[in-house]
N, C-alpha and C positions, 0 to 999 in steps of 0.2 A: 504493500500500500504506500510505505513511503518512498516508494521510488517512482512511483507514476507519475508524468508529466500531464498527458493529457486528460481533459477531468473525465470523472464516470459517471456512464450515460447509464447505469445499472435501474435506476430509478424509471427511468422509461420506458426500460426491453421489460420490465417486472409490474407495473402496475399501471391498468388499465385507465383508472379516475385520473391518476397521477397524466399520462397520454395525455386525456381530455380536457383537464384544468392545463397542461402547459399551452396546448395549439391553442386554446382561447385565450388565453391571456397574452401571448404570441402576436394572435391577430388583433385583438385591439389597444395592445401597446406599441402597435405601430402606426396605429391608425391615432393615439391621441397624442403620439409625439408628430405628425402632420400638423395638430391643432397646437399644439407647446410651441410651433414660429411661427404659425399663421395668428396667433392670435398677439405676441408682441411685433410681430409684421405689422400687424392691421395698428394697433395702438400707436406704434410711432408713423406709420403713415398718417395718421389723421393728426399727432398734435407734437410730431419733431421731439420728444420729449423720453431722455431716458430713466425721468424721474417718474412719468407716468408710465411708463413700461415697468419699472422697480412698483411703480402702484399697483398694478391691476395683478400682479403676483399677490403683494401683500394683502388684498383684497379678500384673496380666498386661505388666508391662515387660518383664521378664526373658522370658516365654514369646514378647511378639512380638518385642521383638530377636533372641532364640533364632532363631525360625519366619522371621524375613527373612532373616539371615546363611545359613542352612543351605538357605532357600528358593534363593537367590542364588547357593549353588554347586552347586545340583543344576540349576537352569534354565540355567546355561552350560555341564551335562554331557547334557543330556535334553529333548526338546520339548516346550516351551514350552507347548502346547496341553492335551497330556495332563496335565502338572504342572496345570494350572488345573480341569479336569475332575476330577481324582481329590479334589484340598484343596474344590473347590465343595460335593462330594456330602458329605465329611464335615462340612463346615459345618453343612449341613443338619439332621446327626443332632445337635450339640452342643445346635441351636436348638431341636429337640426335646424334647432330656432340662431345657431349661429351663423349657420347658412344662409336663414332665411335674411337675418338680417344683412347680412355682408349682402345680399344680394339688393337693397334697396339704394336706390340713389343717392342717400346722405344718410349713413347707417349709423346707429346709434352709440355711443362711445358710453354710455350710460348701461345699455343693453350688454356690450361686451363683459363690462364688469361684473352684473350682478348673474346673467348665464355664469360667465367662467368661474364664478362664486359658490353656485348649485354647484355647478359639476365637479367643483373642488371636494365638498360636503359628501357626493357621491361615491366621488374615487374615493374618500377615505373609507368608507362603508367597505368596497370591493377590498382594497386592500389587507383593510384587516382580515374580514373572510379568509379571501388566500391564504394570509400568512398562519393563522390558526387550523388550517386542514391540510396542511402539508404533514404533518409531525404524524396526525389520522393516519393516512397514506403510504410512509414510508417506513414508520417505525425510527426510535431512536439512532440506530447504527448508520440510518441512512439520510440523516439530515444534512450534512456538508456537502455530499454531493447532490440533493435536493434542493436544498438552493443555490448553488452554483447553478446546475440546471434553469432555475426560475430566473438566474442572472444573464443564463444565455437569452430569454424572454425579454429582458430590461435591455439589453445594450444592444440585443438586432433591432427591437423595436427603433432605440435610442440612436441607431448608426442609419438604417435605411429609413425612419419615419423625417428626421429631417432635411437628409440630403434631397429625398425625392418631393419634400415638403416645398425647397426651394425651386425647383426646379415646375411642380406643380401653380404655383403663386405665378411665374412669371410667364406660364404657359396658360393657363388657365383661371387665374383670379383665386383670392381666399376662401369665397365662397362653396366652391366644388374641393376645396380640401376639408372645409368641416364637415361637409358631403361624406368625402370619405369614410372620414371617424364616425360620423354616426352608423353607417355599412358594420365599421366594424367592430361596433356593439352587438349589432344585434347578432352575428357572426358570436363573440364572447356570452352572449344569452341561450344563444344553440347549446355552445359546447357546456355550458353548465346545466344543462337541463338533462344532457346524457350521464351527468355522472349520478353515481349509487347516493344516498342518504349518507349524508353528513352531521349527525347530532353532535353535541357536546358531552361528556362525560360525567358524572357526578365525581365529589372528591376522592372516591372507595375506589372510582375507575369503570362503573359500571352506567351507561348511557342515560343521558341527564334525559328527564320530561319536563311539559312544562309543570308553571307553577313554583316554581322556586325561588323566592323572593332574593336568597341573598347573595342568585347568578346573576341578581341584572345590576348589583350597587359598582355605580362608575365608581365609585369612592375607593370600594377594594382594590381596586389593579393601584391605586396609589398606595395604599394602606400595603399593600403586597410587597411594595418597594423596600419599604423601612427596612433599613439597615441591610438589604441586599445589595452589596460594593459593584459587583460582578452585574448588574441589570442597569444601577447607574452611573456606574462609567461608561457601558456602552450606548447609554443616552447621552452622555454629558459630551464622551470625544466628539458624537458626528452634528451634534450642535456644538460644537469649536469648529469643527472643520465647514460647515457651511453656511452657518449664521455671517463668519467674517471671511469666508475662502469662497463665496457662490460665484461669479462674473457672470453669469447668462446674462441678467439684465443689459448689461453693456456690450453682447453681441453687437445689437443694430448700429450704435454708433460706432463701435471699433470696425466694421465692417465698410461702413458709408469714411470714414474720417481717417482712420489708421491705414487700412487694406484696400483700397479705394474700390471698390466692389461692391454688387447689387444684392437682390434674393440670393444668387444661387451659392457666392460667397459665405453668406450667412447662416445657410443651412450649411454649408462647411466646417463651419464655425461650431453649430449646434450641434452634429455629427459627431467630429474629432473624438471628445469623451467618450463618447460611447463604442467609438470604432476601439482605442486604446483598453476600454472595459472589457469587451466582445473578447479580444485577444485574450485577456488578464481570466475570464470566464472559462476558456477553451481551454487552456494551460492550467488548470486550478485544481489538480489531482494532485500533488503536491502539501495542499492542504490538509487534505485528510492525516497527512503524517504529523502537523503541526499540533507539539504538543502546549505550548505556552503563547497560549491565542492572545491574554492581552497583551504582552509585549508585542504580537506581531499584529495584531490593531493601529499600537501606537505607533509603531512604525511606520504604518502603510499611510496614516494621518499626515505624519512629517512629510512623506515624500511629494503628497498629495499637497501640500503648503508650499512645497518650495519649486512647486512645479506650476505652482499657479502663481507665483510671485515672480519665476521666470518669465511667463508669458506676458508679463503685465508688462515688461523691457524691450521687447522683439518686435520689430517690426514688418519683416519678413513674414507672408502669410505660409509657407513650408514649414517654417521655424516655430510660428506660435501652433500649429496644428498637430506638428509631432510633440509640443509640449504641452497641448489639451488632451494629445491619447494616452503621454505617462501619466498624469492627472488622471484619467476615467482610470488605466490599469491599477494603480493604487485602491483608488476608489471600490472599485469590485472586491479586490482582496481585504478590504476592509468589511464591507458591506458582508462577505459569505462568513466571515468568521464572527461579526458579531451578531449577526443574529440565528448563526447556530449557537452560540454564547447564551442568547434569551433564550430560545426554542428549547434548547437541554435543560433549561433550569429553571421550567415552569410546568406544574401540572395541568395536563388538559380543563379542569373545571375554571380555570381562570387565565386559560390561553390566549382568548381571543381579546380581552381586556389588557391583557401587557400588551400583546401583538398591536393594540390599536396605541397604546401611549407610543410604542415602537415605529407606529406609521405615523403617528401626530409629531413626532419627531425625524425621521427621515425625510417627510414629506414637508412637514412644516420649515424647517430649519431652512431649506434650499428658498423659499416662497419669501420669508423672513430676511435671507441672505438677500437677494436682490433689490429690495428695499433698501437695504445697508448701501449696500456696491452702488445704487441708485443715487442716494445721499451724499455717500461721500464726491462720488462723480460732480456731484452739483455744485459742491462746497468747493472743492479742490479741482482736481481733472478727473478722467476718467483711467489714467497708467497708474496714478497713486492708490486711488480705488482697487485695482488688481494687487497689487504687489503687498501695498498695506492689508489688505485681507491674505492671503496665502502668510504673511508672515506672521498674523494674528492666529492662523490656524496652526500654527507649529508651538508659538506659547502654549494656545489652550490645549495639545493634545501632553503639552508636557504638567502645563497642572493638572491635567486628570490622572495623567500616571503618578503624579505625586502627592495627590491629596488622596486619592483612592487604591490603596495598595490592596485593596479584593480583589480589583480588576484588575491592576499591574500583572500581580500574580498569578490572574485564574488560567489555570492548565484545564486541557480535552478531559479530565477524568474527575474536575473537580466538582461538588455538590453546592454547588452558591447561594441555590434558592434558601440552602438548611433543609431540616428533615422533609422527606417526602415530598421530594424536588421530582423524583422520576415518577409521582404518580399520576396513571391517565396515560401513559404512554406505555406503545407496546410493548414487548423486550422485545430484548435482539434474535431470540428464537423463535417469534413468531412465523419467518419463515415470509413475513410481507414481504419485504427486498431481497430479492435474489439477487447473490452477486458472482 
């Protein structure tokens, strides 16, 4: 195991739901990274502004933290399945009404916001789901290469939804790319209606029903935290690293001003990370042998820091694009270790409620970053903005490793949660993952 390079696809040849949840999430994570440039596309065409582009990010924090926490206590009260089914199809419509609007003569800048608001709220919803039925599915043994897996899903999305994003916009308008995305909801609405029942668990391990008042208190997945090192430090690094390390916001103008280049530049742009991820995803077998995941978190934060603090110097578009894909490869390798980090060290009855503080923070932080990067661009430039964030993201990944030696230290084998950390989940002899 730990000599494998390439990652393992065991996960996929072994479990059928697992097949079905990766293609949907597949297909319409490619389809709302389309809408992730059309919609700061659309926003700085209409008002030149990289502060309202850092806005209309910021806009939807509040909605997807909302939509993971409330996600997160209804998927540890309700199956799992149907929760994904019913937020996919609404998707769908929001993707819609952005259509509709992009397609009106003087489209509404008001409309953008509070759409791409919902569908923040939504994606939190979908996410947490995901992330609480993966662990169902593969059993313990098989979580590192289970999400790795689901990171091949983020980063093709993340690599072909915006290059073809750009390319879409200057062929066809914004309109027919929201188009897209909504297509490929309801595509992700199919593919979660073929899979088998997905309940939650009770805390004994035995399939939760409803009625149980104290699966749905949001309050618990915080209460749950108290004094587990190992759950908040893997919250607290990836809010260091993109509260002050984000730059998307500043695509459009670094694109238009720096790179001197249109759309198609800037899905270049948006791309790079994810193409560098994609690679870091594909390569990620390795992992499994990694026995002292937080040091090699904190690491993968630094590299991630000083590679976007690079970029913030270059002005060469070759140059900053091979230093957005070490930036996205960092990133993945950080992203599959910590939250097989959470996923190991949470019992199914309150899975889906950490899994959502976990999406309210991966999700949130980047949404939040851009605001930042927005800001500071406004006040200063837009180079200081980069540089000064990646280098803020190397401080905070070293206070986390120093204020929180749970996480520093937690090793592949260690029990973080405290007692009755592996309850709810399979053992490794079930025989789910064949490998």
């Amino acid at each position: 195991m730990a000599n494998r390079i390439l990652i393992n696809l065991s996960p996929l040849r072994a479990g059928r739901d697992f097949r079905f949840l990766f293609a949907g999430q597949l297909v319409s994570m490619a389809g709302s990274q389309l809408s992730a440039v059309a919609v700061p596309f659309q926003v700085y065409a209409l008002t030149r502004s990289s502060l309202q582009v850092g806005a209309v990010s910021a806009a939807t924090v509040v909605p997807l933290m909302a939509g993971a926490l409330i996600g997160g206590s209804v998927a540890d009260t309700m199956d799992r399945r149907r929760l994904l089914v019913v937020t996919s199809a609404v998707l769908a419509v929001t993707s819609g009404a952005l259509a509709a609007n992009a397609a009106l003569p003087h489209p509404s800048l008001l409309a953008v916001y509070l759409v791409a608001a919902l569908a923040a709220g939504l994606g939190g919803v979908v996410s947490t789901a995901v992330q609480a039925v993966v662990p169902a599915m593969v059993g313990e043994e098989g979580l590192v290469a289970a999400f790795a897996s689901m990171q091949i899903v983020d980063q093709v999305g993340m690599v072909a939804g915006p290059a073809l994003s750009g390319v879409l916009i200057a062929a066809v308008g914004v309109s027919w790319v929201y188009a897209c995305d909504a297509v490929s909801f309801v595509a992700a609405a199919v593919a979660a209606v073929a899979l088998s029942a997905q309940p939650p668990a009770r805390g004994d391990g035995s399939v939760q029903g409803r009625g149980h008042p104290e699966s749905a208190s949001i309050l618990g997945g915080f209460r749950y935290l108290r004094g587990r090192q190992a759950l908040t430090g893997a919250f607290a690094i990836d809010l260091a690293a993109t509260v002050f390390g984000q730059p998307r916001a500043l695509f459009p103008a670094l694109a238009a001003r720096v790179f001197g280049g249109g759309p198609r530049t800037l899905g270049l742009l948006y791309a790079a990370p994810g193409a560098g991820a994609l690679a870091g995803a594909l390569t990620s077998g390795r992992l499994e042998g990694v026995r002292r995941q937080g040091w090699a978190v904190v690491w993968a934060v630094a590299v991630w820091g000083a590679a976007i603090a690079a970029f913030g110097v270059v002005h060469l578009l070759w140059a900053a694009l091979m230093l957005l894909a070490v930036a996205g490869w960092a990133d993945v390798l950080s992203a599959v270790l910590r939250t097989t980090i959470v996923q190991s060290s949470v019992p199914d009855w309150i899975r889906a409620r950490i899994s959502a503080l976990e999406i309210a923070t991966v999700e949130g932080g980047p949404q939040a970053g851009n605001l930042e990067a927005g800001a500071v661009a406004g006040l200063v430039s837009t180079e200081f903005a980069v540089v000064s964030g990646g280098i803020a993201s190397i401080i905070g990944a070293a206070l986390v490793a120093g204020l929180l030696p749970g996480f520093r230290q937690h090793r592949r084998s260690d029990q973080s949660a405290g007692p009755g950390a592996g309850a709810g989940l399979p053992p490794a002899s079930t025989g789910r993952l064949a490998r």
